[in-house]
C-alpha positions as CSV (number, residue, x, y, z in Angstrom):
1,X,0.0,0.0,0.0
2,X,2.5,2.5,0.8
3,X,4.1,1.7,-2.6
4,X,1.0,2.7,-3.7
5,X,0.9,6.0,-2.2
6,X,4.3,7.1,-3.8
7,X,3.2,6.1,-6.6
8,X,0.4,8.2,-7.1
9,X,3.0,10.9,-5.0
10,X,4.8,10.8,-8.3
11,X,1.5,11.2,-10.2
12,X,0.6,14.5,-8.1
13,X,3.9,15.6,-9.4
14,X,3.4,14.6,-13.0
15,X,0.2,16.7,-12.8
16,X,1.9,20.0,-12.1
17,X,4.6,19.3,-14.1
18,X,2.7,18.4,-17.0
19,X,0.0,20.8,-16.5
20,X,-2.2,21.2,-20.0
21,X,-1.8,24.7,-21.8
22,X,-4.9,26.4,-22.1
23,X,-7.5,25.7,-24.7
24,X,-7.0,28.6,-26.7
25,X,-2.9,27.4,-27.1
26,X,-4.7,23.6,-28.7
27,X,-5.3,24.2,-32.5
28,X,-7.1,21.6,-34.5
29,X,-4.0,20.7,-36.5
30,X,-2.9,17.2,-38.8
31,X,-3.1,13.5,-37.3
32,X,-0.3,13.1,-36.0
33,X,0.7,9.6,-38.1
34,X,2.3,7.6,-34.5
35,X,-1.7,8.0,-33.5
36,X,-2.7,4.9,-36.4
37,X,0.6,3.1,-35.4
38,X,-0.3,3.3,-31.4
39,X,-3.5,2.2,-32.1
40,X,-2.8,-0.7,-34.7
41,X,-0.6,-1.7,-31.6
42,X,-3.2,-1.8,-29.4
43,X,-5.7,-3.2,-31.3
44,X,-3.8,-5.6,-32.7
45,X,-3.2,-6.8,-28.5
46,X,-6.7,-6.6,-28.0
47,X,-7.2,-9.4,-31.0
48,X,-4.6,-11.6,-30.0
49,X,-6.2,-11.4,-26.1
50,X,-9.8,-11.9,-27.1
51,X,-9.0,-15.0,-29.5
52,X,-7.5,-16.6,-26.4
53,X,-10.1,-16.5,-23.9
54,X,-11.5,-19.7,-23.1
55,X,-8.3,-21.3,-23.8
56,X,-4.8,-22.4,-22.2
57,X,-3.0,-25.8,-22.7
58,X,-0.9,-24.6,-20.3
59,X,-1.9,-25.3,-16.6
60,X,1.2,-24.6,-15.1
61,X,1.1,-21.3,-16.8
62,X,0.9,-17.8,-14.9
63,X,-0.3,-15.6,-17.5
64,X,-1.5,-15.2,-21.3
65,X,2.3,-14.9,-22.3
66,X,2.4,-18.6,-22.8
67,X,0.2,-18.8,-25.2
68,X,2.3,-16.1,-27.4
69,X,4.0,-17.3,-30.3
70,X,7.2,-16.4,-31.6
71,X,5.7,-15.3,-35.0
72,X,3.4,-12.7,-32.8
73,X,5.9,-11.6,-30.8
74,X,7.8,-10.9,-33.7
75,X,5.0,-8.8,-35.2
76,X,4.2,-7.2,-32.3
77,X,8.0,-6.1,-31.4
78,X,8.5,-4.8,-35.0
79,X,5.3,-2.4,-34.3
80,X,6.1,-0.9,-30.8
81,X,9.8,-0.7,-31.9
82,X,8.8,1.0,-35.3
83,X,6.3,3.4,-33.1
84,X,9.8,4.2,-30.6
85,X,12.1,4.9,-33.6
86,X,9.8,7.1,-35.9
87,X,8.8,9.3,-33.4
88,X,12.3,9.9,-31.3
89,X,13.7,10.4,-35.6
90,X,11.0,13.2,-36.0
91,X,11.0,15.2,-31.8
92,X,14.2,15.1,-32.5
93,X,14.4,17.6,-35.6
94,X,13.9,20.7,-35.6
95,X,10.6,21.6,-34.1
96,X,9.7,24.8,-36.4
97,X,10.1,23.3,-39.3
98,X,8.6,19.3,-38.0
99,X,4.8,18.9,-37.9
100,X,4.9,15.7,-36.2
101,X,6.9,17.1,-33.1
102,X,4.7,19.8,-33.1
103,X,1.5,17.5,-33.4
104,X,2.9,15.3,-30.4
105,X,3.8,18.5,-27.7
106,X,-0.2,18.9,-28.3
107,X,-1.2,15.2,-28.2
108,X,0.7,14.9,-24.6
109,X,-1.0,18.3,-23.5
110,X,-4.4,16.1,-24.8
111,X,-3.7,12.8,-23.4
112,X,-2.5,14.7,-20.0
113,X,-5.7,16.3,-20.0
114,X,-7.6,13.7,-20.3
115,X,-6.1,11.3,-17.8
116,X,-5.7,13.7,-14.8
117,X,-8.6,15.7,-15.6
118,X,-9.1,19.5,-15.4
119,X,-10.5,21.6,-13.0
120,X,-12.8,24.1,-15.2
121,X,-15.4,22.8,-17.2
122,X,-15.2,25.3,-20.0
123,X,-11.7,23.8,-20.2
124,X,-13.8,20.1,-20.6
125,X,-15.9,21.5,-23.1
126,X,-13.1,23.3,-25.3
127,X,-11.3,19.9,-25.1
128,X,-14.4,18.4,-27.0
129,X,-14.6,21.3,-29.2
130,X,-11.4,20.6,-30.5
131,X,-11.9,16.9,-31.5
132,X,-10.2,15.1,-28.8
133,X,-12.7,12.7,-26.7
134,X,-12.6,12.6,-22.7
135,X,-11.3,9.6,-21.3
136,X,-14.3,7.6,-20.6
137,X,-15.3,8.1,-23.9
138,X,-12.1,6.3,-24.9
139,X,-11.0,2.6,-24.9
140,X,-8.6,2.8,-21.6
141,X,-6.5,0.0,-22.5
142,X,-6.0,2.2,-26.4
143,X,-5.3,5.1,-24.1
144,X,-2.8,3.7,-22.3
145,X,-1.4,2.2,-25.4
146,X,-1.3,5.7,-26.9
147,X,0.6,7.1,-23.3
148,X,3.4,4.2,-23.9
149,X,3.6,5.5,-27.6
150,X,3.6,9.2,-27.4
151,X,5.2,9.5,-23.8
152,X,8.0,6.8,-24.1
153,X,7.4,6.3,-20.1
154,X,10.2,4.5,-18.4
155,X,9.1,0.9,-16.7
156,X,8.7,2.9,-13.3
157,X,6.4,5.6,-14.6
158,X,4.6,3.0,-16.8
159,X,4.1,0.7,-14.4
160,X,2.3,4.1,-12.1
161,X,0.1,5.3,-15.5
162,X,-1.0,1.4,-15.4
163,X,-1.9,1.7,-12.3
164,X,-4.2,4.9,-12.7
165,X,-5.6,3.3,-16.0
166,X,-6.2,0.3,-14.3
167,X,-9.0,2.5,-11.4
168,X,-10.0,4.5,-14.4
169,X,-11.6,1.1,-16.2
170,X,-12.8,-0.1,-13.0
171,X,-14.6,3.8,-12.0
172,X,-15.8,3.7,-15.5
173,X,-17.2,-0.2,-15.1
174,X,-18.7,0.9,-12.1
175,X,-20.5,4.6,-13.6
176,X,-21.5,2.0,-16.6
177,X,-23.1,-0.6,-14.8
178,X,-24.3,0.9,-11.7
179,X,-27.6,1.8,-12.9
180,X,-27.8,-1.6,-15.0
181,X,-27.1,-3.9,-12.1
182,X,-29.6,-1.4,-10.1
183,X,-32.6,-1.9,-12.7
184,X,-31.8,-5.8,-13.6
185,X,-33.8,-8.9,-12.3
186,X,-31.2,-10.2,-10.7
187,X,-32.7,-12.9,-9.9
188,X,-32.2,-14.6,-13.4
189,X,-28.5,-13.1,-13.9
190,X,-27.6,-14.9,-10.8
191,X,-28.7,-18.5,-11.5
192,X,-25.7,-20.5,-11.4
193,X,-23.1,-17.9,-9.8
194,X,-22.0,-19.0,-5.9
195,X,-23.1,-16.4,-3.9
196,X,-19.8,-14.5,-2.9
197,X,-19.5,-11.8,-0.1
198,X,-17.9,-8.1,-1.6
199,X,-15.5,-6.2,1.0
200,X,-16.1,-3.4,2.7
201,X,-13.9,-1.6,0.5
202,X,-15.4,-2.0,-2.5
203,X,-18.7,-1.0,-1.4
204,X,-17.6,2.3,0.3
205,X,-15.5,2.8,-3.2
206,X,-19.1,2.7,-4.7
207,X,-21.0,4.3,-2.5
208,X,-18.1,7.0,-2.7
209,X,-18.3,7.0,-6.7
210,X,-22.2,7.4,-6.6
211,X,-21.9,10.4,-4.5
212,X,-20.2,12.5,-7.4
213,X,-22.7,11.0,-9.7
214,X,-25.4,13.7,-10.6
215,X,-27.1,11.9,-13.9
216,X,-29.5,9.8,-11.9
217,X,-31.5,11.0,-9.2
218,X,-31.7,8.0,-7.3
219,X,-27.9,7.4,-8.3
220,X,-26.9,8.1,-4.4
221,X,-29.6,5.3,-3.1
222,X,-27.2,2.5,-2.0
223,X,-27.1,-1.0,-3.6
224,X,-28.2,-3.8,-2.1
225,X,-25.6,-6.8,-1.4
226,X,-26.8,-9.0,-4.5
227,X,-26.7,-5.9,-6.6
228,X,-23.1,-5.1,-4.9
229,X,-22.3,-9.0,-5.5
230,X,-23.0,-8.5,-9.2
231,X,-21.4,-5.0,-9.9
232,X,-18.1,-7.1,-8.8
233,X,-18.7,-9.4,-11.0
234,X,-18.9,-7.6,-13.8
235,X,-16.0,-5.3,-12.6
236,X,-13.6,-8.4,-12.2
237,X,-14.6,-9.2,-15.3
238,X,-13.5,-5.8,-17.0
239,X,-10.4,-5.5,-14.7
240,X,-8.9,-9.2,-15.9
241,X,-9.6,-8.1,-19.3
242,X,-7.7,-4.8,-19.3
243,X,-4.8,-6.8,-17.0
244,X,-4.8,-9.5,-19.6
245,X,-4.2,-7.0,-22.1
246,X,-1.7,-4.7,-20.1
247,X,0.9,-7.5,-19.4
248,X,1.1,-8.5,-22.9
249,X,1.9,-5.2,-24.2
250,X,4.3,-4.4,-21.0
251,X,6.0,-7.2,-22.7
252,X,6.2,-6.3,-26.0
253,X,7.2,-2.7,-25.1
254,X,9.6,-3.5,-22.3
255,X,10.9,-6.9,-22.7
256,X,10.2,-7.7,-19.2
257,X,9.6,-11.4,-18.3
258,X,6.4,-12.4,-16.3
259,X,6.9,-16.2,-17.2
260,X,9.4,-16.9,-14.0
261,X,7.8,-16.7,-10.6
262,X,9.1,-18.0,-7.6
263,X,6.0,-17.0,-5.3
264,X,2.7,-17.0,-7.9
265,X,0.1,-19.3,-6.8
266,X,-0.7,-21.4,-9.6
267,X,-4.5,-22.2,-8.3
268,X,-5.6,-18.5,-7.6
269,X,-8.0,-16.6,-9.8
270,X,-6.0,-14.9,-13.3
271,X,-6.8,-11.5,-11.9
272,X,-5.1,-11.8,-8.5
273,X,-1.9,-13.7,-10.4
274,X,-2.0,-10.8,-13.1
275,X,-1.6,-7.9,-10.2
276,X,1.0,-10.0,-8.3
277,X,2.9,-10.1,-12.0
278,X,2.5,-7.0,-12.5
279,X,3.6,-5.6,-9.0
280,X,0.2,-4.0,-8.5
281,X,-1.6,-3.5,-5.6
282,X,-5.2,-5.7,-5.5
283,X,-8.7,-4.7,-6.4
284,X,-9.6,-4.3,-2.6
285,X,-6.5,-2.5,-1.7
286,X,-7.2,0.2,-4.7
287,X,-10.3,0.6,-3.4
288,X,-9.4,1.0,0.3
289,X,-7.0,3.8,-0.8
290,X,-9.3,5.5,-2.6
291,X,-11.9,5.6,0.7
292,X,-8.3,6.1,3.2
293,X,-7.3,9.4,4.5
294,X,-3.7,10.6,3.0
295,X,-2.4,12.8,0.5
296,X,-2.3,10.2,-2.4
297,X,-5.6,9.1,-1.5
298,X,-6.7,12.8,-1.6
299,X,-5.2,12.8,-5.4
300,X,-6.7,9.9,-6.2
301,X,-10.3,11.1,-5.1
302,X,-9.7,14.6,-7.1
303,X,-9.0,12.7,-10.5
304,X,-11.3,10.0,-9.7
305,X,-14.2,12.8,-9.3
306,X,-13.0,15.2,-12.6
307,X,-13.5,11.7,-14.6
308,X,-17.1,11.3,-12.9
309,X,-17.9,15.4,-13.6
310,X,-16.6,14.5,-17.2
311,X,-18.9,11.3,-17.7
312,X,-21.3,13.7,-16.6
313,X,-21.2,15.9,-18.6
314,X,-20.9,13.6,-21.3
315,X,-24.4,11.8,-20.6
316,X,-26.5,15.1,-20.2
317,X,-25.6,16.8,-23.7
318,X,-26.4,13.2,-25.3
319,X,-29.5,11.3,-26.0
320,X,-29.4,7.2,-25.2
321,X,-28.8,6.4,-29.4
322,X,-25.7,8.4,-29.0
323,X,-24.5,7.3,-26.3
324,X,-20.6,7.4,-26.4
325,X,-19.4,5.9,-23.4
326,X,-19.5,2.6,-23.9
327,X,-17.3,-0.9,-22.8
328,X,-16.0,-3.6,-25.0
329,X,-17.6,-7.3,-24.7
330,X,-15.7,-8.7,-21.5
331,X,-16.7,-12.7,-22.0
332,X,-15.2,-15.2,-24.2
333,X,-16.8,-14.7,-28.1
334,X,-18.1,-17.7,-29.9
335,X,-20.6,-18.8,-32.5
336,X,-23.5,-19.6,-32.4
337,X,-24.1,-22.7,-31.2
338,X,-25.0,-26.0,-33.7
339,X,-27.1,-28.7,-33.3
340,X,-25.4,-32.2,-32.2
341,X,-27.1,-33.5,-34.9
342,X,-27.5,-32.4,-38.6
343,X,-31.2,-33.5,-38.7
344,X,-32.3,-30.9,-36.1
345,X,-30.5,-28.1,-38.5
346,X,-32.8,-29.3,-41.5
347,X,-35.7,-29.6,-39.4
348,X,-35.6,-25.9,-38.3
349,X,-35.3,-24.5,-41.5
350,X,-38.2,-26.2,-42.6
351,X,-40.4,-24.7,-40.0
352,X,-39.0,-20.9,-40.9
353,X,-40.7,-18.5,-43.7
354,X,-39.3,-16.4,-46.1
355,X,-39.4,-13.1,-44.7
356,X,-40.5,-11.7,-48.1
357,X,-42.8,-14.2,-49.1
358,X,-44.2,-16.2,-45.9
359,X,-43.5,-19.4,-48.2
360,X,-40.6,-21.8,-47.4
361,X,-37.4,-20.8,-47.3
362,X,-35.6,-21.3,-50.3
363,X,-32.3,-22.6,-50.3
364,X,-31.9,-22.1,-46.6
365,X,-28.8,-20.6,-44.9
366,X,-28.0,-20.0,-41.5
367,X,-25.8,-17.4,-40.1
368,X,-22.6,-18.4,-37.6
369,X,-23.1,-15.2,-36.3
370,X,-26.3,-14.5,-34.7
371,X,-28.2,-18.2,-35.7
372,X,-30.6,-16.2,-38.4
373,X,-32.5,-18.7,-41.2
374,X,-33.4,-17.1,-44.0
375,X,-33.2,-17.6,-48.2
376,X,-30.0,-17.4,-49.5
377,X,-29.7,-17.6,-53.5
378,X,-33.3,-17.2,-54.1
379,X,-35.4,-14.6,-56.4
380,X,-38.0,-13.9,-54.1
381,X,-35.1,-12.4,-51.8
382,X,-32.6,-10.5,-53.9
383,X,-31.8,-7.0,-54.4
384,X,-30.8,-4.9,-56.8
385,X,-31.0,-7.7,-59.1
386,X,-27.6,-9.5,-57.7
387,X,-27.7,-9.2,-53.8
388,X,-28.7,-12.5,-52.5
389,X,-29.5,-13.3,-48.9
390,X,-26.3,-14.0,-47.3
391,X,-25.0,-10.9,-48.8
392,X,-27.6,-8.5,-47.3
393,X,-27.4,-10.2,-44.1
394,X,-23.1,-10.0,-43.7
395,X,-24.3,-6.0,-44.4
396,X,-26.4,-5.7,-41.3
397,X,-24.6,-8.6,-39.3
398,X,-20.7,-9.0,-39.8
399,X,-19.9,-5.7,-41.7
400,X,-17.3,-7.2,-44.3
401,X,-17.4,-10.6,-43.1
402,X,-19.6,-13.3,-43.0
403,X,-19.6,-17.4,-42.0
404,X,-22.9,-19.1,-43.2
405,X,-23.7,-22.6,-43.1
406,X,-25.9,-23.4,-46.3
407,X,-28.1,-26.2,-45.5
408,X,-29.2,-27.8,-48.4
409,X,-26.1,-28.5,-49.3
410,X,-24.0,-28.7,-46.0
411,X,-21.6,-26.5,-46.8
412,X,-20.0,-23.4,-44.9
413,X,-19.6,-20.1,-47.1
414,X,-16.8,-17.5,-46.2
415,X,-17.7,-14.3,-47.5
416,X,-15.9,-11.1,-47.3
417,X,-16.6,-7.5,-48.3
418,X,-18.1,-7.0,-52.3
419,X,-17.4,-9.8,-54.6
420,X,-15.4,-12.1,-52.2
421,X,-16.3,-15.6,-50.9
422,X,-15.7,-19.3,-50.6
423,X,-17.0,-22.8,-49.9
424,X,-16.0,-24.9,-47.2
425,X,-16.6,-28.1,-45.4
426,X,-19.1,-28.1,-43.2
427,X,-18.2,-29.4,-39.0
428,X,-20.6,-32.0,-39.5
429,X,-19.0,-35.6,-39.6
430,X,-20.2,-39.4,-40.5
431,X,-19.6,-42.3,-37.9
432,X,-16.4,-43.1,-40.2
433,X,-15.3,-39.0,-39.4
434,X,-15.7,-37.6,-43.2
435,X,-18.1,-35.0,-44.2
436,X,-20.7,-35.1,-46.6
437,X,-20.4,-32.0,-49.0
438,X,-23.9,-31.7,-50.7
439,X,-25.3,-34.7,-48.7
440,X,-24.7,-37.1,-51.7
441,X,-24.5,-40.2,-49.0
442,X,-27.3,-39.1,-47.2
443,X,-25.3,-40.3,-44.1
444,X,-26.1,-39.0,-40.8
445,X,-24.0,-36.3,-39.7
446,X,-23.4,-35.1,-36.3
447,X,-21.3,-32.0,-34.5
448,X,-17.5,-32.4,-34.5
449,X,-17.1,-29.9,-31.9
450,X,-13.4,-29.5,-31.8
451,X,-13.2,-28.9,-35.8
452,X,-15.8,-26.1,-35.5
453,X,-13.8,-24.0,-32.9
454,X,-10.5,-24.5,-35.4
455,X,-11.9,-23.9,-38.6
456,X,-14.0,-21.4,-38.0
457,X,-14.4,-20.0,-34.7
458,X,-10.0,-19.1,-34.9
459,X,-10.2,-18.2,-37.9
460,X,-12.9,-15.3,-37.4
461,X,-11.3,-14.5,-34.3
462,X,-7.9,-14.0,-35.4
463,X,-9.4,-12.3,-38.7
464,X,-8.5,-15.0,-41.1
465,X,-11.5,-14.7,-43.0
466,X,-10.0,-13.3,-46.4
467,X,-6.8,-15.2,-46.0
468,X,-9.1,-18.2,-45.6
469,X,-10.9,-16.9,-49.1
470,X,-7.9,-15.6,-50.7
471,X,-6.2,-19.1,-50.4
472,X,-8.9,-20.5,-51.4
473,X,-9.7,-18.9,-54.7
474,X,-5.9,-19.1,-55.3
475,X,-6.3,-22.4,-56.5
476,X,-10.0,-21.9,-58.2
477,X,-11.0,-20.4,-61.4
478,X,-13.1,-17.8,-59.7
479,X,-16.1,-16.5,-62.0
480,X,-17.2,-14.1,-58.9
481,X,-20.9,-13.6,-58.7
482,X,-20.3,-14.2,-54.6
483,X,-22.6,-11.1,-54.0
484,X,-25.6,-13.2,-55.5
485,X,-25.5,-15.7,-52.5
């Protein structure tokens, strides 16, 4: 705890030091090009975390580092290293006549802003007037990705800004979901979760948080102890996320190994090995510094309400369909789940209508995505004379990708952005383990889990979906008309 404290001792300072000009000194000038790089960085963590929940061969592992490969490490070190060396080529030119120097003194003077707050809100508003977001309208863990970029911290003052990112996505959990978990029926959320005590901490850290809330009238009514017990939920769930995250790209940047503890219990919950890897203080212990007397829990308690006052303001000058505060998905991401066996996939799309017609579907498809039926290369469906089904769904559904499974002829179809697509095997398997591509065996075919989660599930996850195609047509004569499907 007292670590802690001089830690966000040297934050204080940081805050003076680093004090943001005034708004009128912030002119709306070029992107400054490390921004894309920083945030290909980031994103490209987030991906490689997110395709790996759920999974670990590893038990003796401590962290998601094992499950790193040499090829992403690779990838990863030539992006943070290419960030380091373009932007320490241009700050060190000549500022007068160097637009990216110039464009970085201001992003610092943004991002500083933003992270420790400031006091007036005119200042707030001015901040949004010149295009830059406020921090809980950012994704923290890009933030901080974007701090290691444009600051080029040293491991000591990283490992404090990780710190102070790490409360800021737990406040902003807890402003997000206070008012969900507040209006819920718990009472079906909790089916299955073991009923689990929260510490006193954590409850005065809300109660504390709610106080500086103004958005709800009713926002200062405490919670009861299931509501409590499911806001931690929900902010564990955040916090191992962002940790997760954080210790991969504290690798990448710094080289530092997290693979070779002496002390780490191997049974304990991810998020309590993550914070011992990491040297960070617990969940609980955050929380009891932040409802402690002391200067650094004073600081702490000033930025902690400027974010709140920001979020704020945030919420009253927007209406709920523009909501811009907003959390990524926490939980593991799958597809939909399939049938065991192939027969109950047939028989459901013979009870759905077309939604044009109300006749059978034609040449059902369903999508991986969401578990939609409908027609997919049928006239009574198309568009614009050469927009079939599957088409107009990825547009509403995946974007520029798509997975289908077409059921007539029990076969997946790739598809990606105009004019792009491919046929696959479908994960359905005989007794002797071989599909059936168009059913011409009329065998019956059941689930092969294991080959749906590598086939498919990986490859949308790691987005493999137009390699997958692009090998694919490689060796095909490809007449196109893919949009028709």
């Amino acid at each position: 705890m007292a670590e802690l404290v001089k830690a966000y001792h040297r934050v204080d300072e940081s805050i003076r030091a680093n004090r943001l000009c005034s708004p009128a000194q912030i002119d709306d000038g070029t992107v400054n090009p490390v921004s894309p790089l920083s945030r290909a960085l980031g994103l490209s963590v987030s991906a490689f975390e997110i395709a790996r929940r759920g999974q670990g061969d590893d038990v003796s592992a401590t962290s998601l580092l094992a499950e790193l490969s040499e090829q992403n490490l690779t990838h990863l070190r030539i992006l943070s290293e290419t960030i380091e060396s373009f932007l320490a080529v241009n700050v060190l030119r000549n500022p007068s006549t160097n637009p990216v120097a110039r464009e970085t003194v201001k992003k610092r003077d943004i991002m500083t802003a933003q992270l420790f707050g400031v006091e007036s809100e005119i200042a707030m508003i001015k901040l949004k007037d010149f295009g830059s977001n406020l921090l809980f309208q950012e994704d923290i863990f890009l933030f901080f990705a974007d701090w290691l970029a444009f600051m080029a911290p040293g491991v000591a003052e990283a490992s404090d800004i990780l710190q102070l990112c790490y409360w800021a996505e737990v406040v902003k959990a807890v402003f997000v979901y206070k008012k969900v978990v507040k209006n819920a029926s718990l009472e079906s959320l909790m089916q299955g979760t073991a009923a689990t005590s929260t510490s006193n901490s954590f409850k005065l850290a809300v109660s504390g948080m709610a106080m500086e809330d103004t958005r709800d009238p009713y926002a200062r009514v405490p919670l009861s102890d299931s509501q409590l017990m499911m806001l931690r939920l929900v902010v564990d769930k955040y916090a191992l996320a962002f940790l997760r995250k954080s210790i991969v790209l504290m690798h990448i940047r710094y080289g530092l190994d997290f693979e070779c503890p002496y002390n780490i219990d191997t049974d304990a919950p991810e998020l309590s090995r993550l914070a011992a890897l990491l040297h960070m203080p617990s969940l609980d212990e955050v929380c009891g510094l932040y409802t402690t007397t002391g200067t650094g829990s004073d600081n702490l308690r000033r930025i902690t309400k400027r974010w709140i006052s920001q979020a704020n303001m945030i919420t009253e000058h927007e209406s709920a369909h523009s909501y811009s505060i907003k959390m990524p998905h926490p939980a593991i991401f799958e597809l939909v789940g399939l049938p065991k066996n192939y027969d109950t996939l047939t028989e459901e799309a013979i009870k759905r209508r077309c939604p044009t017609t109300g006749k059978e579907v034609t040449d059902p498809a369903v999508c991986l995505f969401c578990g939609d039926i409908f027609c997919s290369q049928a006239v009574c469906c198309m568009k614009e004379k050469n927009q079939g089904g599957c088409y107009q769904h990825m547009q509403k559904c995946g974007g520029k990708v798509g997975i289908f499974i077409n059921i007539r002829k029990c076969m997946v179809l790739f598809m990606h952005g105009p004019g792009n697509g491919s046929y696959a095997h479908a994960p359905y398997l005989d007794k002797h383990g071989e599909p059936d591509p168009t059913l011409r065996r009329h065998h019956q075919l059941f689930l092969n889990q294991k080959r749906y989660d590598k086939l498919y599930r990986e490859a949308w996850l790691n987005h493999m979906i137009p390699t997958v195609i692009s090998r694919k047509l490689e060796s095909d004569i490809n007449p196109g008309g893919w949009e028709t499907l």
